[in-house]
N, C-alpha and C positions, 0 to 999 in steps of 0.2 A: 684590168683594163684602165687607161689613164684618160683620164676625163679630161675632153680637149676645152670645155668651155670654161672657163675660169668663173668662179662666184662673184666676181666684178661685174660679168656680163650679165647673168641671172639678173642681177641688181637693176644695171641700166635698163634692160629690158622691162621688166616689173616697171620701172619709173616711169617709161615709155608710153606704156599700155595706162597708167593711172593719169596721167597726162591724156591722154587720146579719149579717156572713156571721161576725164574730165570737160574736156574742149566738147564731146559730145553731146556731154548734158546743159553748158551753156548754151550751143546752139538751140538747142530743144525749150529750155525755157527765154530764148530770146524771141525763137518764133512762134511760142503760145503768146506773148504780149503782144505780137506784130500781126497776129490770127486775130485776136480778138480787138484792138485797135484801128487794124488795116487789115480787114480781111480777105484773103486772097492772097496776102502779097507768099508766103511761106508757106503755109500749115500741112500742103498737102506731101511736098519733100520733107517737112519738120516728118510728120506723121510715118512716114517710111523708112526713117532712120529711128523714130523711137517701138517700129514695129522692128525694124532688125536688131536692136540694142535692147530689149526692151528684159531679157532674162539678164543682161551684165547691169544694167543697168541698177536694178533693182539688188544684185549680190552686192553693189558696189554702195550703193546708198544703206543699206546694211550694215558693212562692210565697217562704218562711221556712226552707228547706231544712229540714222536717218531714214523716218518711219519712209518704206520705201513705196506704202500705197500714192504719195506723191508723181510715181509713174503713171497709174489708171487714173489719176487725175487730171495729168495734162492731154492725156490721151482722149478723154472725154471730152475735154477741153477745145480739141485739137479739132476732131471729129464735128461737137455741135458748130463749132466755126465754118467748115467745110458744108457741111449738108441741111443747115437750116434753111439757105434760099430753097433749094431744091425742095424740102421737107414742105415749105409753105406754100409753094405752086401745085402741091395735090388736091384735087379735092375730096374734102372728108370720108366720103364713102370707097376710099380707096387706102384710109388711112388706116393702122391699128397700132393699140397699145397694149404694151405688154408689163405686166404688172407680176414681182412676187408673191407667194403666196406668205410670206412671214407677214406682210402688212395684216393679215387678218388676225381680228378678234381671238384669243382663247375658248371660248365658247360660241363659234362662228357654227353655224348650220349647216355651211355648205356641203354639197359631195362635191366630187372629183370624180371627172368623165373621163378615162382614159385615152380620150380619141380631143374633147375640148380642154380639160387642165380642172380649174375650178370652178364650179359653177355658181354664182352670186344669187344668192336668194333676196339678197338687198332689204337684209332686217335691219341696217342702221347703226350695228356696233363698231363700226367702223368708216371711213371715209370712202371706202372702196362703192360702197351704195351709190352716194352721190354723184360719185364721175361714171359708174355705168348706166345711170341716169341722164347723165350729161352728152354722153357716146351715143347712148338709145336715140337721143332725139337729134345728134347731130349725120348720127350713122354710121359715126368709127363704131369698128370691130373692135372687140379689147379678150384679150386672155389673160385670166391671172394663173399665172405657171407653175404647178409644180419643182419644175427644174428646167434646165437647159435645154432637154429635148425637147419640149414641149413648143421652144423658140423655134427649133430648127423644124418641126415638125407644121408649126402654123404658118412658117416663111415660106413652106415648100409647098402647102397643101392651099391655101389663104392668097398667096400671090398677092400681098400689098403692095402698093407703089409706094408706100411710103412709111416708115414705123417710129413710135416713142416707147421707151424703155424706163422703168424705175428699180435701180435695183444698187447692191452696196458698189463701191466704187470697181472691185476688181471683178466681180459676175458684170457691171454695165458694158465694163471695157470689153469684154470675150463676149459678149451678146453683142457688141456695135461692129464689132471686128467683123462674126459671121455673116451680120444680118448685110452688113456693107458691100462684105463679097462677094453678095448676090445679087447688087447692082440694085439695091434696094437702100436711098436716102434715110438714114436713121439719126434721130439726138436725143439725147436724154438728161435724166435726172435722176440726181444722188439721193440717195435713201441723207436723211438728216440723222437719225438712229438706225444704226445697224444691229445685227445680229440675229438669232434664226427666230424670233417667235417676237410678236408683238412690235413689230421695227415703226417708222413714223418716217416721214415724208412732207413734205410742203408745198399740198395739196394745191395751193394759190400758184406756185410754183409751174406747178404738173399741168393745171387747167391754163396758164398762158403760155406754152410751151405747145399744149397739145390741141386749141383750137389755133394757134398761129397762123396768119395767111400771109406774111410777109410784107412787103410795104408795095 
């Protein structure tokens, strides 16, 4: 069979597509600066294109050994830009936080409710005490998650107006995606230490984030 495309073409095309998914990601990080500078003006179209781009995206920053978690960053980025006014017009007791469960202690007490996630006995070896302390009294909900279902399962069952998230960069983004798509204002915060056991957070961080009322 005689191959009618000539490997010149292969070429240009190839060049074409790295160009295009280039111009892409400039736009993406032109308009995470213009979200968080001016916000409003982009992030919500930025956010659309880096949700349709968002698997080349990441093959292609790769591709140039460019750690490609840089994507669920801006995307978080992108996100708490978009829905923090909304996020601050709720009132607390409408609000909930959702928290993994790696932030806990090695020798944590807790059980695990298959119907609530983790249950905080709030012995103090960890930071997690303090902000369900802080929830109690302000009357956010808070779930510290086993997994993922546990999100989708408290967003369904719980009906917040409004949610905050702490978790590594690529679980925040697919937790803000979901929780978003249920027409439910979410922003969050990045784990500072990642990894599955003993992760760390910046708690000062979480607690201005997560009593926020807006201006």
């Amino acid at each position: 069979m005689i191959n009618l495309i000539s490997s010149s073409t292969y070429v240009l095309i190839g060049e074409i597509f790295i160009i295009f998914v280039i111009a892409v990601l400039v736009l993406i990080l032109t308009a995470v600066c213009l979200a968080i500078y001016k916000r409003g003006l982009f992030p919500r179209f930025t956010l659309s294109v880096l949700n349709l781009f968002y698997q080349p995206a990441k093959l292609f920053l790769g591709y140039f050994n460019i750690n490609h978690i840089i994507v669920d960053e801006i995307g978080i980025a992108l996100m708490n830009s978009i829905y923090k006014a909304a996020y601050g017009k709720t009132p607390m007791a409408k609000r909930i936080l959702f928290l993994p469960q790696c932030l806990r202690d090695l020798e944590c007490p807790a059980k695990i409710s298959p119907q609530e996630g983790v249950i905080c006995k709030e012995c103090g070896r960890c930071g997690i005490a303090e902000i369900k302390r802080l929830c109690d009294e302000q009357g956010v909900d808070i779930c510290i998650a086993p997994g993922g279902e546990f999100v989708k399962r408290a967003t369904r069952d719980k009906k917040p107006l409004a949610a905050i998230g702490v978790a590594c960069q690529h679980d925040l983004y697919e937790t803000m995606r979901y929780v978003t798509s249920k027409g439910v204002p979410m922003i969050g915060v990045v784990l500072s230490k990642s990894g599955c056991v003993m992760t760390e957070v910046d708690w000062a961080e979480v607690k201005e984030n997560l009593f926020y009322r807006g201006n």
